[in-house]
ROVEXLO-873874 format. One record per residue (C-alpha): x, y, z. Coordinates in steps of 0.5 Angstrom, whole numbers, padded with zeros to 4 digits, always signed. Example, Ala and Ser with C-alpha at 12.3 -4.5 7.8 and 13.67 -1.06 7.14 Angstrom:
# residues 2
+0025-0009+0016/+0027-0002+0014/
END
This chain:
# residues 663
+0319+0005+0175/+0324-0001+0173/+0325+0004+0166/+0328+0009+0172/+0332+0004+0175/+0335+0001+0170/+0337+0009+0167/+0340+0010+0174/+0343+0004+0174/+0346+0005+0167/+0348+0012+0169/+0352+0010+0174/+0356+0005+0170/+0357+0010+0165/+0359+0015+0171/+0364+0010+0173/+0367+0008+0166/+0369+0016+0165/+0373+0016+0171/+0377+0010+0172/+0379+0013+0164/+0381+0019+0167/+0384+0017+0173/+0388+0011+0169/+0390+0017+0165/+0393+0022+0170/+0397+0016+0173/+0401+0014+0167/+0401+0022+0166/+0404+0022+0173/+0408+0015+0172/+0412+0018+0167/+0413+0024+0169/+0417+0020+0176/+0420+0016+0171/+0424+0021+0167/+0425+0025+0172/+0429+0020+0175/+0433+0018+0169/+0434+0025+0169/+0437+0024+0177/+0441+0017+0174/+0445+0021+0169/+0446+0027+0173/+0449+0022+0178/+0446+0026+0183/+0443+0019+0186/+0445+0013+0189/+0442+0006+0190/+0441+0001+0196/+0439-0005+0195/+0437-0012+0198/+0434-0018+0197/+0434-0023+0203/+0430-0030+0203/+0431-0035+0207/+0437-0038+0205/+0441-0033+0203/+0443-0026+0203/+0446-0022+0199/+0447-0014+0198/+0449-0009+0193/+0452-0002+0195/+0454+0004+0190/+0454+0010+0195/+0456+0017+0193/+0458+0022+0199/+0456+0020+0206/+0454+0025+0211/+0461+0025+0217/+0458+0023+0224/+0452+0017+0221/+0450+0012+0225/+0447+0005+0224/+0440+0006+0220/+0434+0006+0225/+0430-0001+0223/+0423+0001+0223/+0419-0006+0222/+0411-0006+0221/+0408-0013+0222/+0402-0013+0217/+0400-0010+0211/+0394-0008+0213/+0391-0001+0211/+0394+0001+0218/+0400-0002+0217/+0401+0000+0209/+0400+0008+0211/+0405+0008+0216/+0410+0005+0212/+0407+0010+0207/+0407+0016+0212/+0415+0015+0215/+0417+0015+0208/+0413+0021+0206/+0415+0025+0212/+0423+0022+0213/+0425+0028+0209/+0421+0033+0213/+0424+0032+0220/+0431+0030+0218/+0431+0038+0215/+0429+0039+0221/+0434+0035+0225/+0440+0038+0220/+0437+0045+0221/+0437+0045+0229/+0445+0042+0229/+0450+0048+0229/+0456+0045+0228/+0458+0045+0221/+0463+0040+0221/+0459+0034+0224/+0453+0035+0220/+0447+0031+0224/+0445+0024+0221/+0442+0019+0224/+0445+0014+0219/+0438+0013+0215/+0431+0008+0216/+0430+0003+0213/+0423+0001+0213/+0421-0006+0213/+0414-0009+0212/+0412-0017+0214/+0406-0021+0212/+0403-0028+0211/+0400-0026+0205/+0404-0024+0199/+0398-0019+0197/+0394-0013+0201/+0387-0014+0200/+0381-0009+0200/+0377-0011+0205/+0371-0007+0204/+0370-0008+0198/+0370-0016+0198/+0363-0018+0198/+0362-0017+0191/+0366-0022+0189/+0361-0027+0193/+0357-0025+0186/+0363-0023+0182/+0369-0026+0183/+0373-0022+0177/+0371-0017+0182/+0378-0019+0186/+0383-0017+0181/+0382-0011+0182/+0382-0011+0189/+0389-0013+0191/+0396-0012+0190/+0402-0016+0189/+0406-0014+0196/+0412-0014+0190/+0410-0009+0187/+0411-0004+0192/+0417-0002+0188/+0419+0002+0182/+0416+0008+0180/+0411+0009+0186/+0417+0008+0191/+0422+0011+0187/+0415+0017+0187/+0415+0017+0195/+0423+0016+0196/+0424+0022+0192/+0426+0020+0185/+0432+0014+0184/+0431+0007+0181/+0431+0000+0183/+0429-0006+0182/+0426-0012+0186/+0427-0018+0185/+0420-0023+0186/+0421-0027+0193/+0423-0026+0199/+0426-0018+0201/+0426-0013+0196/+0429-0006+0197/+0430+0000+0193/+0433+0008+0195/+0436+0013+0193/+0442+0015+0197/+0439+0022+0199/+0433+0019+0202/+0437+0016+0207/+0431+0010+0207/+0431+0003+0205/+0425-0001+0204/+0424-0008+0204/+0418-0013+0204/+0418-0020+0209/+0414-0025+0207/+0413-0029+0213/+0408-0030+0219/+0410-0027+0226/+0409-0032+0232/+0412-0027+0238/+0416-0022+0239/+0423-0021+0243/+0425-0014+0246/+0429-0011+0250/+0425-0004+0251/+0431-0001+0256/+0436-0001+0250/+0437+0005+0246/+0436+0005+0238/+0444+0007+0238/+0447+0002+0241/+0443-0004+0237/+0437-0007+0236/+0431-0006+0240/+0429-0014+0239/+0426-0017+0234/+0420-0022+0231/+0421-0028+0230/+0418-0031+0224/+0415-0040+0224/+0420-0041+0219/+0426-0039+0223/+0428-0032+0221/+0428-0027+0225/+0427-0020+0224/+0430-0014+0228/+0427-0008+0230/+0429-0001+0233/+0422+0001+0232/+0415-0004+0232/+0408-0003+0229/+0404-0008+0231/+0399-0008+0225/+0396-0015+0224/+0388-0013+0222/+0382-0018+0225/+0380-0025+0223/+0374-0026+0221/+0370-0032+0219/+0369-0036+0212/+0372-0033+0207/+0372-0026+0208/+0379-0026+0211/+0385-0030+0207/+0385-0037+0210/+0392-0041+0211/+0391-0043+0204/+0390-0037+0201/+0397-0034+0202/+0398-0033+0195/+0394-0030+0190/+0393-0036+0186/+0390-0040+0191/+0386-0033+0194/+0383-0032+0187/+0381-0040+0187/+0378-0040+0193/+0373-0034+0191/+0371-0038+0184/+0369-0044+0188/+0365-0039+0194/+0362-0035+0188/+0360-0042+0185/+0357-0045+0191/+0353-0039+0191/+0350-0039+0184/+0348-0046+0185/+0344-0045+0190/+0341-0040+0186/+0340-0042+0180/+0337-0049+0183/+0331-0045+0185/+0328-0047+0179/+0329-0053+0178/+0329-0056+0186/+0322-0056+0191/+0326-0059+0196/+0325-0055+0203/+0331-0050+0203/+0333-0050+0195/+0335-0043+0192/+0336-0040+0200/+0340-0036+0202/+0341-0035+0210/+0345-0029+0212/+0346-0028+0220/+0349-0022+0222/+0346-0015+0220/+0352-0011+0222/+0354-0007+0215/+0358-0014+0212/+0352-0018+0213/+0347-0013+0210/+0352-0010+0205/+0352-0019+0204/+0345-0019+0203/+0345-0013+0198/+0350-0016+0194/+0346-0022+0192/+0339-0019+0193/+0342-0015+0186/+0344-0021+0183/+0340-0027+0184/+0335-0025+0180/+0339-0025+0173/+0343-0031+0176/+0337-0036+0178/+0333-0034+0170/+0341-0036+0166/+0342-0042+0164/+0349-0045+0163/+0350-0045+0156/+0353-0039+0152/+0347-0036+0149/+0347-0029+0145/+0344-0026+0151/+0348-0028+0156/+0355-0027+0151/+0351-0020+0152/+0351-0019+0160/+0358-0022+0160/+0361-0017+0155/+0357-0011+0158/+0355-0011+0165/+0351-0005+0166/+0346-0010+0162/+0346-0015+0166/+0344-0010+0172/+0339-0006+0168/+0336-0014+0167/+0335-0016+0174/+0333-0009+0176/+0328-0009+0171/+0326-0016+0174/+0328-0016+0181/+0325-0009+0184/+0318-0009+0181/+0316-0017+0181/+0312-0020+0187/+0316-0022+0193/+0311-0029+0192/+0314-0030+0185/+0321-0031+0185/+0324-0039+0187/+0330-0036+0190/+0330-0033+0198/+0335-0029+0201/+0333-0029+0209/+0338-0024+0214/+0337-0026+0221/+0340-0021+0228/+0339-0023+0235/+0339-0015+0236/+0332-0011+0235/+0336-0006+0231/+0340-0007+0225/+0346-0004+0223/+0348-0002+0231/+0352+0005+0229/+0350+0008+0223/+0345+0014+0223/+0338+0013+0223/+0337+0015+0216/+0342+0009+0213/+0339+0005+0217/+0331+0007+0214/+0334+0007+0208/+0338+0000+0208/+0332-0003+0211/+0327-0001+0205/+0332-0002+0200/+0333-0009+0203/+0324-0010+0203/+0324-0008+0196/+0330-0013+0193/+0326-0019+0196/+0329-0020+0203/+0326-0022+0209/+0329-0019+0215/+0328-0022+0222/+0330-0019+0228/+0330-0021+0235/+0331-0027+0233/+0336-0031+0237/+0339-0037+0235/+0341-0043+0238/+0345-0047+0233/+0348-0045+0227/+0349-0051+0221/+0352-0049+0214/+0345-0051+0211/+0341-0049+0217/+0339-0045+0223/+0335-0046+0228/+0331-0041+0233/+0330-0040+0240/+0323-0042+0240/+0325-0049+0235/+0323-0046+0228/+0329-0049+0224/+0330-0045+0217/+0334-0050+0211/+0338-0047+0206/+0343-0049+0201/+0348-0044+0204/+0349-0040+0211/+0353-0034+0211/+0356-0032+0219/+0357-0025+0219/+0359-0024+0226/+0365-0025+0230/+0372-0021+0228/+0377-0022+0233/+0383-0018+0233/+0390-0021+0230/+0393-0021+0236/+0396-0028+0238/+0403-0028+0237/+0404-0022+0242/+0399-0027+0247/+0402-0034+0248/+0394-0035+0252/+0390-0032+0255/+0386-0031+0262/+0382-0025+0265/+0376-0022+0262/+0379-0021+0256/+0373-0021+0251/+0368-0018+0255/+0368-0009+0256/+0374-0011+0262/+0381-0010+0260/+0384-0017+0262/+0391-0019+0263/+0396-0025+0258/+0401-0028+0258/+0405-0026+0252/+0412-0023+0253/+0416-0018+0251/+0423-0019+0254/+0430-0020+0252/+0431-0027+0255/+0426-0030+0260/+0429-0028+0266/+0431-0021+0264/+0429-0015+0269/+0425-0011+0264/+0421-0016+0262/+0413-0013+0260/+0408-0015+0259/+0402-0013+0254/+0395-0012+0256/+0389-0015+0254/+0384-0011+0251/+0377-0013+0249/+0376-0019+0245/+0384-0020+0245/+0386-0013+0242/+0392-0010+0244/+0391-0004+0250/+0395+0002+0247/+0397+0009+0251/+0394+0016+0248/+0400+0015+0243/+0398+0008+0240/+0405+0005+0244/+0403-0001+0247/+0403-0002+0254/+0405-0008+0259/+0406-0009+0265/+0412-0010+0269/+0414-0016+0275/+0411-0022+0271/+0404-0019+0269/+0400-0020+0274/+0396-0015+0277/+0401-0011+0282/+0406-0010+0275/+0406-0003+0274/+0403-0001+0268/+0408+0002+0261/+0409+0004+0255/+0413+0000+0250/+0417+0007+0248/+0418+0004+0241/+0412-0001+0240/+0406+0001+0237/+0400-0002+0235/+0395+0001+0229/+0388-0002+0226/+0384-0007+0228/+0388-0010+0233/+0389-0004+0237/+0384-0002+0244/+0385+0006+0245/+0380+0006+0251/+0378+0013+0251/+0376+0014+0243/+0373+0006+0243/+0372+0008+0236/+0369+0004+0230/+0375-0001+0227/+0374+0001+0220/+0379+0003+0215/+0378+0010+0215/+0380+0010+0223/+0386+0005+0221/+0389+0009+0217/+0388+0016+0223/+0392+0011+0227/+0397+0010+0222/+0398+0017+0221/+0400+0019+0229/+0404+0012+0229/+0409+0015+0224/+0409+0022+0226/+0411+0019+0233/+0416+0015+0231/+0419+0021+0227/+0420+0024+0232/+0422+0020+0237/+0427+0018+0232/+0429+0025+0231/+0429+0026+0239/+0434+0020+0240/+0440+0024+0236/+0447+0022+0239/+0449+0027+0242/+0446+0024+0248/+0439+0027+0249/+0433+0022+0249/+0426+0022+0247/+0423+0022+0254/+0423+0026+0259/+0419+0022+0264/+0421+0014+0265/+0419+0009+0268/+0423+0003+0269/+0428+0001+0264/+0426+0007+0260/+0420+0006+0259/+0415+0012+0260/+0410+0011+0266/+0402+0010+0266/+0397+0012+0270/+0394+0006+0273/+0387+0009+0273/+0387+0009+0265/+0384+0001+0265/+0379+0004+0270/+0377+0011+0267/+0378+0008+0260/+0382+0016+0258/+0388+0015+0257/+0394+0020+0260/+0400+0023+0256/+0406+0020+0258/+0413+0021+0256/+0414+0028+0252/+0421+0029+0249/+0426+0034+0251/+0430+0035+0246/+0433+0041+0243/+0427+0040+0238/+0421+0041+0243/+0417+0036+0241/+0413+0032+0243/+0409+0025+0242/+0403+0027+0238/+0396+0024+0243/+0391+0021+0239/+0386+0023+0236/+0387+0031+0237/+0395+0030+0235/+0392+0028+0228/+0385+0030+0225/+0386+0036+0231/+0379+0035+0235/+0377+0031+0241/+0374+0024+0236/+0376+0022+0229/+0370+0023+0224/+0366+0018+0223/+0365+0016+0216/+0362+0011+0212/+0359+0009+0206/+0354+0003+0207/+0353-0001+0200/+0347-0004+0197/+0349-0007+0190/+0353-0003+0186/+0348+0003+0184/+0346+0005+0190/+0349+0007+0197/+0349+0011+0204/+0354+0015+0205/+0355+0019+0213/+0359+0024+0215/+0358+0026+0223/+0350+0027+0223/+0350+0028+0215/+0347+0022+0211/+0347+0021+0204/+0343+0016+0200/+0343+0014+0193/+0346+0013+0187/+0353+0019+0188/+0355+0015+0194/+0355+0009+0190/+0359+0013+0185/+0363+0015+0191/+0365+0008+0194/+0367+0006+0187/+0372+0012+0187/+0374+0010+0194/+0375+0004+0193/+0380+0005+0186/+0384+0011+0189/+0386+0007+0196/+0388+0001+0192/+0392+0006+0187/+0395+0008+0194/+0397+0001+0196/+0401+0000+0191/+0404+0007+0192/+0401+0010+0185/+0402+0018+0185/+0394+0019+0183/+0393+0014+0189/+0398+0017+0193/+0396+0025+0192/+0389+0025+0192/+0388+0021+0199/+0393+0026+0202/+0388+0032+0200/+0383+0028+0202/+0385+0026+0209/+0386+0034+0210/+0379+0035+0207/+0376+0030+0211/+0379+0032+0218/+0378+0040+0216/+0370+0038+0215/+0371+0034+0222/+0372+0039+0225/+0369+0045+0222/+0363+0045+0217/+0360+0038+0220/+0363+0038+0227/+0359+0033+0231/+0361+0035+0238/+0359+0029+0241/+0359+0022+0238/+0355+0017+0241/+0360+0011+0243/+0357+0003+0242/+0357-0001+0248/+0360-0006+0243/+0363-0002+0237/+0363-0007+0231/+0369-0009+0227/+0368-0008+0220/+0371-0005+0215/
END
């Protein structure tokens, strides 16, 4: 049986090593593919070049523009406050898409002598942190933490060939610091990259696009951003590491902070054999969610080689460091045939709930429990706790469990502060409560809105992602709005009538139908007058139905009118094209074995494991606007919906009373 489980284990590593050597090729294929293709653009001078680079103290702007469409307006300033996976796929989606609808713009306007142009877009992206990390794939750097080099992306780095790919050929170059943007004159779009922490938003949301900015996010260092069009996309916080903490803010200091976590942990383990003090070589982690059983998977697959290694630099060890699927064969020869009473180290998951994995379909959860059994954890459930230390917990009942570490792996609260100066109301129960965050052009402007408090502090949205506040100071009797040009995505987001799971598949749908609505409403708001909605409310703002805080369905609100007849897409239908998005997921359990679930099918084993891997390596190329990444997730993305709503159509999906938020 251990021959058989070092065989799979090998196969998969071998599996994985064949396609990160194609898939790298593809995309130095496709890398210099673009790359000549937009030398070939420069030589011809069919392109021109805007480019901008700000920082705090400075800014300065080189301009070379070929001809200019007559009638140009002023760009239209799209900014995304996060680098999330929402906020990145919008930001990717508005420039993919910009070209489609400005056809559609050109080919509507019947005078020849005034071609329409709205004067361009310019995209710009903030965030604290000067990298995007892939989340799901983090906890293996609690055991491997070289693992985090292949799970980020320098935000500079959205530049070059990949942007130049999504613009549509050009050049350009960034310069590494503040703001960096590149495109080419024919795209009409220019991005840029802010590195800054947003702590409140000043809007004006009776304004037009046309006449100037909408208002702007003021950052703590002093500079402000404006905005005709806001994407507030700022993820969740969790506790530990596994969200960048304030020191973390540079990859640097990010990759330091993984070392020390991962050594923490190896201590710990590799002390069992040399300690008999109560709590030596245990390892408590609460919380038996999909992070905390994923947690435990990872160490369960890696205590057993970590506890039996010594420091010094033996042939062996060289061996495992050089190549890894040994060590993997190792401990699973070691780890999953063994006797549970002979091994020092102890790894304990702990839930006050009788059901782990709150969510998932039966079969994962089965599968999970048993995988978890075999590699030696010990699994309580219905076990409230009354104190939780970093070296213990202690129970109900007053039994107490030592331990070198403590791992909390509950308690993701939305990123939603700096729109709520404080909080009052049911806010982190299943009620909607009420803020008093401002989103007002001066404090004693009449078109003063304020946002509405979801659950768990999350930012409310309407059926087209735009957030809603209330008017008339923010208290009760306030009519209920839609900020026409405010939208919110990701985890920081509570649409009521879908209460889907905050993953980062759903991230992404959310980011999907908040770039195509701005598109059109960019496309509905031309000059010749015509305005994006044909029901408003006061100050431009379109009306909601006030039922929606108590039914939890939202109402379709503000549909355009313009020439072109469109209107703003709903959610989800207007995306995935049914009622609900597709639930999947794929559960890891070290990095050989897996569940993967779509709707009702469930799939367990070694391919999904090969999957997870896929995944994770084409969305991070994706983040960095890598073609590879970039083309097979909008095949993948069609795939899935289509399977959504078809193959493996689940007609209705079960909504949980208290959906986890865990990517």
């Amino acid at each position: 049986m251990a021959y058989l489980h070092g065989l799979r284990a090998a196969a998969v590593d071998a599996l994985i090593f064949i396609l990160r050597i194609v898939l790298s090729g593809i995309d130095a294929g496709l890398v210099a593919l673009l790359g000549a293709r937009s030398f070939a653009d420069e030589e011809s001078g069919s392109t021109s070049v805007t480019t901008s680079v700000t920082n705090k103290k400075k800014k300065t702007t080189t301009t070379t523009t070929t001809k200019k469409k007559r009638g140009s307006k002023t760009r239209t300033r799209v900014v995304i406050v996060g680098a999330s996976f929402a906020g990145l796929s919008v930001r990717r989606e508005l420039i993919r898409n910009y070209r489609r609808y400005k056809k559609v713009a050109d080919d509507d306007d019947d005078d020849d002598d005034d071609d329409y142009d709205n004067g361009g877009m310019e995209v710009t992206l903030i965030d604290r942190n000067d990298y995007f990390e892939y989340t799901p794939g983090i906890l293996r750097c609690f055991v491997e933490p070289d693992h985090h080099d292949l799970l980020v992306v320098p935000l500079s780095h959205l530049d070059g060939v990949g942007s130049r790919f999504l613009l549509g050929g050009g050049s350009g170059r960034q310069k590494h610091g503040g703001v960096g943007a590149a495109a080419p004159a024919g795209t009409a779009i220019r991005t840029k990259v802010c590195i800054g922490e947003a702590v409140s938003v000043i809007d004006d949301d009776a304004a037009e696009p046309s006449h100037g900015p909408q208002g702007r996010v003021c950052l703590r260092d002093g500079r402000n951003v404006p905005y005709d069009y806001l994407v507030v996309s700022t993820g969740s916080s969790y506790p530990g590491i596994i969200r960048p903490g304030p020191s973390e803010r540079h990859m640097d200091g990010r990759r330091v902070a993984w070392e020390k976590e991962a050594s923490k942990l190896r201590n710990a383990l590799v002390g069992a054999d040399y300690c008999s003090s109560p709590g030596s070589g245990t390892v408590v982690v609460v919380g038996a969610g999909p992070v905390g059983v994923e947690l435990a998977a990872e160490i369960a697959s890696s205590s057993s080689s970590s506890s039996s290694s010594s420091s010094s630099l033996s042939f062996s060890s060289m061996m495992y460091r050089m190549f890894p699927f040994l060590h993997q064969r190792r401990h699973q020869n070691h780890n999953r045939d063994r006797d549970a009473s002979s091994r020092r180290w102890r790894i304990v998951l702990i839930d006050a709930s009788t059901r782990a994995l709150p969510g998932m379909r039966p079969d994962t959860v089965r599968y999970a429990m048993r995988w978890l059994r075999d590699a030696g954890v010990e699994i309580m459930l219905g076990s409230p706790l009354v104190d939780i230390t970093e070296t213990s917990v202690t129970f109900e009942n007053g039994t107490v469990i030592k331990a070198d570490v403590v791992y909390r792996c509950f308690g993701s609260r939305p990123n939603s502060a700096f729109l709520f100066s404080s909080v009052s109301g049911d806010g982190d129960g299943d009620g909607i409560g009420t803020s008093t965050g401002r989103l007002a052009s001066s404090p004693s402007s009449s078109s003063s809105s304020f946002p509405i408090m979801g659950p768990g502090g999350s930012i409310l949205v309407d059926d087209h992602l735009r957030v809603l506040g209330r008017s008339g100071g923010g208290d009760s009797d306030g009519k209920i709005n839609s900020c026409n040009r405010i939208y919110s995505a990701g985890d920081v987001c509570y649409h009521p009538s879908s209460n889907e799971w905050k993953l980062g598949h759903t991230a992404e749908v959310n980011a999907h139908l908040v770039a195509e609505n701005i598109l059109i409403d960019i496309h509905a708001n031309r000059p010749d007058g015509n305005d994006a909605t044909s029901e408003k409310g006061e100050g431009g703002r379109g009306v909601v139905n006030e039922k929606i805080l108590q039914t939890g369905k939202g109402v379709v609100v503000g549909k355009c009118s313009s020439s072109t007849s469109l209107s703003l897409l709903t959610y989800p239908a207007g995306v995935v094209g049914a009622s609900h998005t597709p639930k999947i997921y794929i559960l890891s359990l070290g990095k050989h074995d897996a569940s993967l679930g779509f709707n009702n099918l469930v799939w367990n084993g070694a391919i999904p494991a090969v999957l997870k891997w896929f995944i994770e390596w084409t969305k991070v190329a994706a983040a960095s606007d890598r073609p590879v990444g970039v083309y097979i997730w909008v095949l993948g993305d069609a795939v899935s919906n289509f399977l959504g709503r078809t193959l493996l159509h689940k007609s209705a999906v079960v909504r949980d009373d208290d959906p986890k938020k865990e990517n």
